[in-house]
C-alpha positions as CSV (number, residue, x, y, z in Angstrom):
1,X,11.1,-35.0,32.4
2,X,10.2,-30.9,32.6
3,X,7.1,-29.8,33.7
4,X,6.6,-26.6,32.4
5,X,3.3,-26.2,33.8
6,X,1.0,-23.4,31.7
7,X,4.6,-21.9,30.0
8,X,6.0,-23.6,27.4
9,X,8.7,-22.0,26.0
10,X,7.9,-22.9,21.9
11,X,4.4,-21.9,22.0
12,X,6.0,-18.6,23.3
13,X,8.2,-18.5,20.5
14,X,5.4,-19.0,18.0
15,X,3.5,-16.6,19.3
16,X,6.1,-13.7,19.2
17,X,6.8,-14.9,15.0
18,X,3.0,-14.8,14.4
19,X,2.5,-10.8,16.6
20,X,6.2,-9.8,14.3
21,X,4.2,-10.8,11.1
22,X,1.6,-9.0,11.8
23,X,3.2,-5.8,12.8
24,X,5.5,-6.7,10.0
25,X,2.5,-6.4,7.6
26,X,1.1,-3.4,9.2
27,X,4.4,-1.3,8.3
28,X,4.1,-2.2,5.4
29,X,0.1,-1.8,4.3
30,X,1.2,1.7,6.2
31,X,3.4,2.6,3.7
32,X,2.2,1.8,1.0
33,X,-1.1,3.6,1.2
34,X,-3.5,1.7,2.8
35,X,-5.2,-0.9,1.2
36,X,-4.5,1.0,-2.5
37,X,-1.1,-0.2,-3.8
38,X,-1.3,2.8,-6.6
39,X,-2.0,6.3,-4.7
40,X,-3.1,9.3,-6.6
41,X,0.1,11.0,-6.8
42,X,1.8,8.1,-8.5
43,X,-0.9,8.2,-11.4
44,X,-1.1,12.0,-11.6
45,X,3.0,11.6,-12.2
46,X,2.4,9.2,-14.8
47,X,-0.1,11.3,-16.7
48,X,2.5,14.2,-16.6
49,X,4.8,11.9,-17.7
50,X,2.4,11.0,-20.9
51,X,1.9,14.0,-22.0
52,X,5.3,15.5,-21.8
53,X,6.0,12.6,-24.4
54,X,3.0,13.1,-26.1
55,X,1.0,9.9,-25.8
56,X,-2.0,11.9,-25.1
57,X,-3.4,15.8,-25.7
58,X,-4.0,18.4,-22.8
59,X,-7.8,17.7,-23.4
60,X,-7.1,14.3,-22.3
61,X,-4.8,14.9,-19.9
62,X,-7.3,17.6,-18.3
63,X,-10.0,14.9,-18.2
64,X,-8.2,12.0,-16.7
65,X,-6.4,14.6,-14.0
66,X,-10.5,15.5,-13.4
67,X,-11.2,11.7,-13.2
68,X,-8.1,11.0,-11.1
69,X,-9.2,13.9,-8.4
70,X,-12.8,12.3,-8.8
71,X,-14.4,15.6,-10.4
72,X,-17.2,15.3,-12.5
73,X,-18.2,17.5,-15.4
């Protein structure tokens, strides 16, 4: 029988899986923004997108680009 004393080598193991999820998940929150999966340069592409296929006016597209940069009237 082994006595491993305070080691043991599979609670070592878990511990390195759980710290490489976590940094795993960091990287990734990290990239994508932060906690916001959608960042204001995707939607402001989008809009442009819209009206160059003209889904919406350039009234509209000046007040949701307004809303989007979190300018009020």
């Amino acid at each position: 029988m082994h006595h491993w004393g305070y080691f043991h080598p599979f609670g070592l193991i878990f511990f390195l899986i759980i710290i490489g999820f976590f940094i795993t998940r960091m990287i990734l929150w990290r990239r994508k923004g932060g906690m916001c999966y959608h960042n204001q340069s995707d939607a402001l592409s989008i809009l442009e997108s819209r009206l160059v296929r003209g889904e919406i006016t350039g009234e509209e597209f000046n007040e949701i680009k307004m809303t989007l940069k979190g300018e009020n009237k």
